[in-house]
C-alpha positions as MATLAB code, in Angstrom:
seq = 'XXXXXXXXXXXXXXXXXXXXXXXXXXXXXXXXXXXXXXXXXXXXXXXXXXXXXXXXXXXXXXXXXXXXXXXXXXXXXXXXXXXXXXXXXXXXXXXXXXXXXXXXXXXXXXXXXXXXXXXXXXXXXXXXXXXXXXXXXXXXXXXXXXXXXXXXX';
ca = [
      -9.032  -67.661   74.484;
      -9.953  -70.984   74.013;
      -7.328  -71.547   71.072;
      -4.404  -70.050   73.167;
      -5.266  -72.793   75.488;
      -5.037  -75.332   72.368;
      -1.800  -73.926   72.228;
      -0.579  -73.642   75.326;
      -1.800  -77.791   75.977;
      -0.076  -78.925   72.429;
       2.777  -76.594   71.286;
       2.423  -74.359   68.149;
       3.790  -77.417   66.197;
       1.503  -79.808   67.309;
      -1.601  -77.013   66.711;
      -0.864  -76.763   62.969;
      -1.452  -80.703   62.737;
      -4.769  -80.395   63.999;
      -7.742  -80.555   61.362;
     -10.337  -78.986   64.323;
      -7.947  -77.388   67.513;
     -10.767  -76.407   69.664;
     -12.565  -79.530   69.374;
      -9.245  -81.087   70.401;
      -9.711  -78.507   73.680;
     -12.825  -79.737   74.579;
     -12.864  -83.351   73.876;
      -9.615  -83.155   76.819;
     -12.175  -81.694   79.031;
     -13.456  -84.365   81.453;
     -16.336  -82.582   83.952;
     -15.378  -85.272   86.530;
     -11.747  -83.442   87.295;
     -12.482  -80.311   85.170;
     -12.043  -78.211   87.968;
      -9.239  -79.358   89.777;
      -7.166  -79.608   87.116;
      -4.914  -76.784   85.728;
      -6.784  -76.434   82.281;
     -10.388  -75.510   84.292;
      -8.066  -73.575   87.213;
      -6.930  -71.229   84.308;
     -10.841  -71.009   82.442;
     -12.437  -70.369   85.769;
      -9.541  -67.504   86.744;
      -9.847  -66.041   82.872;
     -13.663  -66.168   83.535;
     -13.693  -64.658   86.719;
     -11.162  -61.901   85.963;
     -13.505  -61.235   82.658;
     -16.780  -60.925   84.311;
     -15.469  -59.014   86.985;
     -13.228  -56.019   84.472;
     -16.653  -55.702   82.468;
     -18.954  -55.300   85.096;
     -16.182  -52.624   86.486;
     -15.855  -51.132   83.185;
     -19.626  -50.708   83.437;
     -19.987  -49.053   86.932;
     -17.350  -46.397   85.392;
     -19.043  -45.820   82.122;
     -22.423  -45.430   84.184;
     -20.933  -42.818   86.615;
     -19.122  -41.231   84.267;
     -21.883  -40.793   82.026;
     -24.313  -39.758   85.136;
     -21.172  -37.088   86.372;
     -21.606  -35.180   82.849;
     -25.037  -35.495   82.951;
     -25.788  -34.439   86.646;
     -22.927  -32.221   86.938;
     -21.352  -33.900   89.331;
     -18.050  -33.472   90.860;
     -15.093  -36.095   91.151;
     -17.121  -37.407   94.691;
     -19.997  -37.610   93.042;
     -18.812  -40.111   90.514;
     -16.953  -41.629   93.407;
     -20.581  -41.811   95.575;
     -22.334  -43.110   92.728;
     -19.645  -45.995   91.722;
     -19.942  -46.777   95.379;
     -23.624  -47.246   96.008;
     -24.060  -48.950   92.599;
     -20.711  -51.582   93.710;
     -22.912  -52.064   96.676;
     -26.519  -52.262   95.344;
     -24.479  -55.199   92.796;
     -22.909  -57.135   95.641;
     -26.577  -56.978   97.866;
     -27.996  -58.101   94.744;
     -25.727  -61.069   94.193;
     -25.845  -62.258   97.844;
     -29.538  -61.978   97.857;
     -29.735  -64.649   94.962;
     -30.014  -67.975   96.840;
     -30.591  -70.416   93.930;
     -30.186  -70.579   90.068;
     -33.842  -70.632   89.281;
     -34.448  -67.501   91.147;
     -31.365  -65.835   89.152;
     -32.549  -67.114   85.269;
     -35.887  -65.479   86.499;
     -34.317  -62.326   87.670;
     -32.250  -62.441   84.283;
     -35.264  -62.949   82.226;
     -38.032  -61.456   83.705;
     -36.272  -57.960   85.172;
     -32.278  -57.507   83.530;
     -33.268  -58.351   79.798;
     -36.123  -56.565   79.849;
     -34.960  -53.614   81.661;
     -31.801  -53.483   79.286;
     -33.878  -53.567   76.292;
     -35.741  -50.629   77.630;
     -32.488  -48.785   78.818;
     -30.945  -49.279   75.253;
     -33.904  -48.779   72.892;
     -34.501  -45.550   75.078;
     -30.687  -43.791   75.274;
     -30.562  -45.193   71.608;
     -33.406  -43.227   70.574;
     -32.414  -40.280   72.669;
     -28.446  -40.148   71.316;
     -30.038  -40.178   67.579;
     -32.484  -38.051   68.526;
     -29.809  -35.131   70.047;
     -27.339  -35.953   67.415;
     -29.998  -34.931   64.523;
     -31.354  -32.096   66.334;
     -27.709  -30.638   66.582;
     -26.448  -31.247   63.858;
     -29.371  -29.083   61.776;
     -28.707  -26.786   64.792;
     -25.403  -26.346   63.602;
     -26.017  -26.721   59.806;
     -28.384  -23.621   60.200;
     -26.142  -21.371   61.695;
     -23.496  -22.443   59.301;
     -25.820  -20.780   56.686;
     -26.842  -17.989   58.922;
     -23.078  -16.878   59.548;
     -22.215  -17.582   55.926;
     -24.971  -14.815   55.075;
     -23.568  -12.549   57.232;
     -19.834  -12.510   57.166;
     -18.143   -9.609   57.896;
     -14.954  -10.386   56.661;
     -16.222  -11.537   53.036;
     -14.726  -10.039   50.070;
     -11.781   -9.452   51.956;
      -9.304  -11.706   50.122;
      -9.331  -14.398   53.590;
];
């Protein structure tokens, strides 16, 4: 992202001059007018529409994976991606200062997604080795008795 905005401030001709282009993007960057001017406009609108498709992408992935695993229906998936959108935007409106939200991220997300993903991790491996000597011993088992063996298949 950040060298598409090299190019976009100095040409493609001008970018092939540079020794270092993204040090060229940031020694531009002046905090003083940063956001007013149309270099942070664009950062801040690529970093908002970022953070907000991954944290969608999320929600789905979650009630997907919850639908298959609950048996849910299509409103179920639609009840849970609704009541987890909410739970997120309570959550962000209850955080009233930056300390309190790097504690929260510290002390409660991290943790909680290293526990999450260690756990599922463990659990995916876990299924995916139990099936697949599930399937490997009825491979033999069927192989042993085949009725159609001999038969010039």
């Amino acid at each position: 992202m950040l060298y598409v905005l090299c190019e976009a401030s100095v040409g493609p001709q001008a970018l092939k001059t540079l020794q270092w282009p993204l040090m060229f993007v940031f020694s531009n960057i002046d905090v003083a007018d940063f956001f007013v001017s149309r270099v942070g406009s664009f950062v801040i609108l690529i970093w908002t529409a970022g953070i907000t498709f991954n944290l969608a992408v999320h929600i789905f992935c979650l009630s997907y994976n919850l639908e298959e695993a609950l048996g849910l229906g299509e409103s179920g998936r639609q009840w849970i991606v609704g009541i987890v959108t909410v739970v997120v935007w309570a959550g962000s409106a209850a955080i009233s200062s930056p300390v309190l939200a790097s504690t929260i991220l510290t002390h409660i997300v991290n943790v909680g997604d290293l526990t999450t993903t260690f756990t599922l991790m463990t659990i995916s491996v876990g299924i995916a080795w139990i099936e697949s000597h599930r399937r490997q011993k009825s491979r033999v088992a069927g192989a042993a008795h085949d009725p159609f063996q001999g038969r010039g298949q």
